[in-house]
MINU-438966 format. One record per atom (N, C-alpha, C, CB): residue in one letter; x negated, y negated, z. Coordinates in steps of 0.1 Angstrom, whole numbers, plus 2048, in hexadecimal, padded with zeros to 3 digits. Glycine has a CB too. Example, Ala and Ser with C-alpha at 12.3 -4.5 7.8 and 13.67 -1.06 7.14 Angstrom:
! MINU-438966
A77C83984EA78582D84EA77C82184EA78F82D85AS780816847S77780B847S77F80084FS773806839
This chain:
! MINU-438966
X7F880C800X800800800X7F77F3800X80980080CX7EC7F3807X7E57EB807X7DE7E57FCX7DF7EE80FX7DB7EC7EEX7D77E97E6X7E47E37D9X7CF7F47E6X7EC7E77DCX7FD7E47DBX7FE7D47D9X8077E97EAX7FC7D27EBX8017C67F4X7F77BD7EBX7FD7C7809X7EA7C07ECX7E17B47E3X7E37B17D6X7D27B77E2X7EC7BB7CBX7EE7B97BDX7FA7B27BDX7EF7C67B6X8047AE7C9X80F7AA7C7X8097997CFX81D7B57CFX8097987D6X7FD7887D9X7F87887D1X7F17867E4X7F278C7C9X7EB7847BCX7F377F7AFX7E178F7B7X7F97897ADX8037857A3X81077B7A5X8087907A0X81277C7B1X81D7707B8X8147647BBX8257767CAX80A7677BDX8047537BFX7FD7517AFX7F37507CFX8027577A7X801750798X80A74479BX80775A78AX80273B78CX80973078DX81A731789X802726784X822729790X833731789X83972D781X83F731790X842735777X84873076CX84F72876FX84F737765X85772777AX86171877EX86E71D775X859705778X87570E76DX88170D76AX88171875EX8866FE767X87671C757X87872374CX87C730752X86C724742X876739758X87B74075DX884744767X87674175DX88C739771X89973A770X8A5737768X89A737778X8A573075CX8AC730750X8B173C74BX8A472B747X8A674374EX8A9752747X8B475C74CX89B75B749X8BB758756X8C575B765X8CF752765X8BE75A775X8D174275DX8D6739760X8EB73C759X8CB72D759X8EF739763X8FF73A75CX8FF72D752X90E73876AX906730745X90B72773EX90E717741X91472D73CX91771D74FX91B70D757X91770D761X929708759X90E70276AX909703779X911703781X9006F977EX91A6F377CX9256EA782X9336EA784X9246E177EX9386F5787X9476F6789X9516ED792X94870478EX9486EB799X9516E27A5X9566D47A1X9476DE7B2X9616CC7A9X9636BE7A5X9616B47AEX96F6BC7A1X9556B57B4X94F6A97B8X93F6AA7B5X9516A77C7X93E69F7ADX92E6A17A3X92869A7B2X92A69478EX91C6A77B1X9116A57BEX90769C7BAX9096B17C2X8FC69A7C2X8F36927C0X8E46957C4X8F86877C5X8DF69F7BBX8CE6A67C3X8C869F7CAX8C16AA7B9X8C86907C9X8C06887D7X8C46867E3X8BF67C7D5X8D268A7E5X8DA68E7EFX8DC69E7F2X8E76877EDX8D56A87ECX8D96B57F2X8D46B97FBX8DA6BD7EDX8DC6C4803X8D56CA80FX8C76D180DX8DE6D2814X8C36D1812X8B46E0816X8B76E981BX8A86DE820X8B26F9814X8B4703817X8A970E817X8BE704810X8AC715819X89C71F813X8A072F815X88B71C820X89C73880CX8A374580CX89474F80DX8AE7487FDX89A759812X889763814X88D76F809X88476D82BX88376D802X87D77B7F7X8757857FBX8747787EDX877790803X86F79880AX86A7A5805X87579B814X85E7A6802X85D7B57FBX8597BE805X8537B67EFX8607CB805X85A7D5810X85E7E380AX8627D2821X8587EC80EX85A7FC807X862807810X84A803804X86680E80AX87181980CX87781F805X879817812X86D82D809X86D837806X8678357F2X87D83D80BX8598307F6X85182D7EDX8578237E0X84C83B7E8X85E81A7E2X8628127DCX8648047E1X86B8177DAX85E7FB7D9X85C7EB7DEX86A7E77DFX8537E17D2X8757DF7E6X8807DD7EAX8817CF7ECX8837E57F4X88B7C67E9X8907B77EEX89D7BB7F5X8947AA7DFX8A17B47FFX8AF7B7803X8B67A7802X8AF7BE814X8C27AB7FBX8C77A07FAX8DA7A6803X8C679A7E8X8E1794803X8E879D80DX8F6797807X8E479B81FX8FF79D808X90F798803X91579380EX9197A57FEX91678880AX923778815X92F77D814X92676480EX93177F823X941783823X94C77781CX945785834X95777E819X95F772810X967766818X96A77A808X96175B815X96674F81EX969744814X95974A82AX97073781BX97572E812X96472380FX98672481CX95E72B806X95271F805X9507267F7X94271D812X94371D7F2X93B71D7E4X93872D7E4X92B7127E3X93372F7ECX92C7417EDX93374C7EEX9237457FBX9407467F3X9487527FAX9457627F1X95A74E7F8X93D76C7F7X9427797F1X93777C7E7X9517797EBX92C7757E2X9257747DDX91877A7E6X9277697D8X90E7807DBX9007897E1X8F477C7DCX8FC79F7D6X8F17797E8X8E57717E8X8D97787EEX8E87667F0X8CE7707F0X8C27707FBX8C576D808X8B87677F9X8BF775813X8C176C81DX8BB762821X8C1770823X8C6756829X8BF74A82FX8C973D82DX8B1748828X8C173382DX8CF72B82EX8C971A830X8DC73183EX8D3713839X8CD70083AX8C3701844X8DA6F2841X8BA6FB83DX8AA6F5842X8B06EA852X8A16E882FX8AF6EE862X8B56E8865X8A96E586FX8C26ED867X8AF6DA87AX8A66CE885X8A06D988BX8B06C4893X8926D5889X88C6E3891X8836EA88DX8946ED894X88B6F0880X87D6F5875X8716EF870X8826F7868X8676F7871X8596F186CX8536F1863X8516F4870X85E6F985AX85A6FB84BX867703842X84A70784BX863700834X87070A82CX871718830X86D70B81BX86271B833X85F72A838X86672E844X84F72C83AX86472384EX86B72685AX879726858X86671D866X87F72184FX88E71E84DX89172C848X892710842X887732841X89173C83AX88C750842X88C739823X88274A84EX883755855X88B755860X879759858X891748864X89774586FX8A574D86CX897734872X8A974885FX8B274E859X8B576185AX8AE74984DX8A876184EX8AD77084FX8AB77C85CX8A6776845X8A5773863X8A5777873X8B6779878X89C76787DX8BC76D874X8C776D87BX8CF777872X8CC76087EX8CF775869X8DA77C860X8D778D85DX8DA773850X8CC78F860X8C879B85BX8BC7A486AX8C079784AX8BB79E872X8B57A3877X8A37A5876X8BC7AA877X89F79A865X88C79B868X88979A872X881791862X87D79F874X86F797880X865794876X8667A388EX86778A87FX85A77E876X850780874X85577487AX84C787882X83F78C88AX83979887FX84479489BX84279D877X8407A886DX83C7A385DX84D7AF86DX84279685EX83C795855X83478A848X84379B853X83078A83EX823782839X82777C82DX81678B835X82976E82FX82B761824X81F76A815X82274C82DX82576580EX81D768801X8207587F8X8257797F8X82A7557F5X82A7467F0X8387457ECX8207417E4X8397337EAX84972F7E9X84C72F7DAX84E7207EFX8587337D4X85A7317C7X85E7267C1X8617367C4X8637207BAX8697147AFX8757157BCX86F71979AX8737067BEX8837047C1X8907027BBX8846FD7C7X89D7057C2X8A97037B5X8AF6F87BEX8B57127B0X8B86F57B2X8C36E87B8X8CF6F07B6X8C46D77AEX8D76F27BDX8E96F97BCX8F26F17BBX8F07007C8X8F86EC7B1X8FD6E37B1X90B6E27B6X8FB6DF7A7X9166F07B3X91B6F37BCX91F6F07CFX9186F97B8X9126F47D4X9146EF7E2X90B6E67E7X9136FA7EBX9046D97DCX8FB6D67DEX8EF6D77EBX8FF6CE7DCX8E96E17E0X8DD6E47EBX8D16E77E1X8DF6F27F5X8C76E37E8X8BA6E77DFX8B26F47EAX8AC6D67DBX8AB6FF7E3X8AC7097EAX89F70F7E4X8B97107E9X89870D7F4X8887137F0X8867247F2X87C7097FCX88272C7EDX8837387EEX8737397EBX88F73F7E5X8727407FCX867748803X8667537FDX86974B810X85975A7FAX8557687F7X84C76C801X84F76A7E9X84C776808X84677C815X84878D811X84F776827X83C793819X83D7A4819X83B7A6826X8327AD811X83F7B6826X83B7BE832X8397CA832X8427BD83BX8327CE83BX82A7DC838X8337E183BX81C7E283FX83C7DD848X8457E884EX8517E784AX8467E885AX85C7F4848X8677F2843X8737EC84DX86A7FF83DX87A7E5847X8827DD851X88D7E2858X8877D384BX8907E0861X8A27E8867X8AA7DB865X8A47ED87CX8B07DF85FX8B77D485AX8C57D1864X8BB7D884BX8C57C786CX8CF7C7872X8DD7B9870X8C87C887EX8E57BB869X8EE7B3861X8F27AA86CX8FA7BB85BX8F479B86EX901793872X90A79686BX900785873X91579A875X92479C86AX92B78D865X9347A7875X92978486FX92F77786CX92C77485EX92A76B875X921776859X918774853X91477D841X91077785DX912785847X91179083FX91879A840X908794840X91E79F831X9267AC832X91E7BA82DX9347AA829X9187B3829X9107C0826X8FF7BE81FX91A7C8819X8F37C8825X8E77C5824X8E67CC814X8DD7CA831X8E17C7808X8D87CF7FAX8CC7CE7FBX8DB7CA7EAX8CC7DE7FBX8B97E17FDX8BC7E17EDX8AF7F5807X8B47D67E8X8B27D97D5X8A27DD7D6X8B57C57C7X89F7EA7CAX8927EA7C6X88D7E27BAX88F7F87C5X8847DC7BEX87C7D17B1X87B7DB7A4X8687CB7B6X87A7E57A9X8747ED79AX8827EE793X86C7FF79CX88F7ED794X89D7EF793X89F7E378BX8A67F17A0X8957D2794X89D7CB78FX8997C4781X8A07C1799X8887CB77DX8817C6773X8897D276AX86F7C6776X88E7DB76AX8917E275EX89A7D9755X8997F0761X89F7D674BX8A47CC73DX8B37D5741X8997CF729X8B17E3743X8C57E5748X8CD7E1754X8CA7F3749X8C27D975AX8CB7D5769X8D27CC764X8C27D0779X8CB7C275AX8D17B4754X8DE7B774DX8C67AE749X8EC7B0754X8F07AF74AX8FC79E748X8F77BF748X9047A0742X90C79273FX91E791747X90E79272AX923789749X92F78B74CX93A779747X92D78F75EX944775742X94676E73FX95876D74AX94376F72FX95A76174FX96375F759X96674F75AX95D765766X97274F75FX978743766X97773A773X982745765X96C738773X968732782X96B71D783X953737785X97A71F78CX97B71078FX984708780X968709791X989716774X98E70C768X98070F761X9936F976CX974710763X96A70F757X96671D756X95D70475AX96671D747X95F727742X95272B745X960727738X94F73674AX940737751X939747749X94173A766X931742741X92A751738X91B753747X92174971FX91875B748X90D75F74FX90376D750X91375C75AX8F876D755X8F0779757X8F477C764X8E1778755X8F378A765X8EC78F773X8EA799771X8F378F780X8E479E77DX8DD7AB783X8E57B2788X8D47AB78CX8E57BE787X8F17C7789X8E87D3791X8F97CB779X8E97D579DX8E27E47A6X8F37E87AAX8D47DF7B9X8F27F37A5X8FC7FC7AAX9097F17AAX8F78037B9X9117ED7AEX91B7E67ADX91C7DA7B3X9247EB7B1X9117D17B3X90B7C87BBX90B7BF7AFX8FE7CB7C3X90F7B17ACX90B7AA7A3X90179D7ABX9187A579CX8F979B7A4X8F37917A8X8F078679DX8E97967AEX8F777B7A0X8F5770793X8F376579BX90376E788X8F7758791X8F474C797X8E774979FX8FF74A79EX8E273D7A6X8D57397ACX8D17467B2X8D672C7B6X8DB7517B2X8D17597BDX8C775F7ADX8DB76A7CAX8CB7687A3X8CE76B79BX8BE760793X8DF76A799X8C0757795X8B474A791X8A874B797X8B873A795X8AB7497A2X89B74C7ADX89675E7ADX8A17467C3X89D7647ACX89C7737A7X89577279EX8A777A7A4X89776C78FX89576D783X884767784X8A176477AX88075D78AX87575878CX86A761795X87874C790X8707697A0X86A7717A6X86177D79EX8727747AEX871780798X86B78F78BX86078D784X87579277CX86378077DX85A77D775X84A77A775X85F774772X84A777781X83A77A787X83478778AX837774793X83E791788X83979D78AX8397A7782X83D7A0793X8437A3776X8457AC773X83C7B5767X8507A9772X82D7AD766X8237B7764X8187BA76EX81D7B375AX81C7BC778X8187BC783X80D7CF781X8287B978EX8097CF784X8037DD784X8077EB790X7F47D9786X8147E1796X81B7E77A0X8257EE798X8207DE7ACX8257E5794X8377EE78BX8347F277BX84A7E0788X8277F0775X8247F5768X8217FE766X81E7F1763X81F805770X81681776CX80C81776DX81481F75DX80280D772X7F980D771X7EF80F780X7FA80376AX7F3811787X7F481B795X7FB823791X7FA8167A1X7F682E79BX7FB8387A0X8078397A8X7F483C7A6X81683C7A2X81E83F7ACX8268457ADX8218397B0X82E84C7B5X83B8557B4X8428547B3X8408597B9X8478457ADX8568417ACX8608427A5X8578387ADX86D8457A5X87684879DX87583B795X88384D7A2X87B83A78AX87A82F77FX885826786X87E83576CX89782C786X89E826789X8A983178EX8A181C77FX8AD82C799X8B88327A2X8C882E79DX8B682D7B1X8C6825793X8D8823794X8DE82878AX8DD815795X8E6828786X8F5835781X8F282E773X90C834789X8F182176FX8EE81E762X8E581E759X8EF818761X8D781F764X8CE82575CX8C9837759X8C481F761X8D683E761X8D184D75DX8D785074FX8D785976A
């Protein structure tokens, strides 16, 4: 793993594609809502990108928002949330977070670097997303307020070209064409779906997931790729 851990730090503190590569994830329309926001007025947020293994497979967990009257309701994000009085950093915002929501310890685990930030225009927020690893595999322990449910996704699942797919819908009166990522019945689109897209993309000739190590891993676990 250790020789793993150093090929994935190296390739993550490349310089980052930024907006080009979350484009590649982007819905047709950002802006559904009817009060036009203002990015010099949005909130601060920060979300944690965690890589960790199980059962010989590199893993992100992202987590599904129970269904409530807001922008997110019911939707599979990252965990984490508003950068709030107190915090010492985006980093601290977004382990403070998945501390609470999911049960990390911090203590476990190792910043690797921040990605492109996004602007949501939806719930005006701009939203720095942390990438960190850990040797050890996590217990994942859910806030229900919070979270309805934890997705262990494997990275190797989400670089395959069949996780990708399209969906076209009515969100708010506007027509919305879009990508996402699809693990097992899990959709993942929109800003999460964006900062995802930029993550992949630094890795995805990574020598961790190219064959180019040694490893035991099944290609892909889910029902669409057998």
């Amino acid at each position: 793993m250790k020789k793993e851990i150093k090929l994935l730090v190296r390739d993550l503190t490349r310089p980052l594609p930024g907006k080009d590569a979350q484009k590649l994830m982007s819905p047709s329309v950002r802006f559904t809502g009817n009060i036009k926001y203002n990015p010099e007025t949005a909130r601060v947020s920060s979300v944690l990108i965690l890589l960790y293994k199980k059962d010989n497979e590199w893993m992100i967990p992202l987590i599904q928002r129970p269904t409530y009257d807001g922008a997110h309701s019911g939707q599979v994000s990252f965990p984490g949330g508003k950068f709030e009085q107190g915090d010492c950093s985006y980093l601290d915002t977004a382990l403070r977070e998945a501390e609470e929501e999911i049960g990390i310890n911090r203590d476990e685990v190792s910043f690797i670097t921040e990605l492109s930030s996004l602007y949501i225009p939806n719930s005006n927020f701009i939203v720095y997303p942390q990438v960190c690893i850990t040797e050890i595999e996590p217990v994942f322990i859910p806030d229900l307020r919070e979270v309805e449910e934890v997705i262990e996704a494997p990275v190797r699942q989400l670089l395959m070209p069949e996780t990708v797919h399209r969906f076209t819908r009515n969100i708010n009166g506007v027509r919305v064409d879009a990508p996402f990522y699809k693990i097992d019945d899990y959709v993942i689109w929109g800003a999460t779906a964006m900062m995802l897209s930029e993550f992949l993309q630094q890795i995805k000739l990574s020598e961790v997931f190219t064959n180019r190590l040694s490893h035991s891993y099944n290609a892909c676990n889910a029902p669409e790729c057998r």
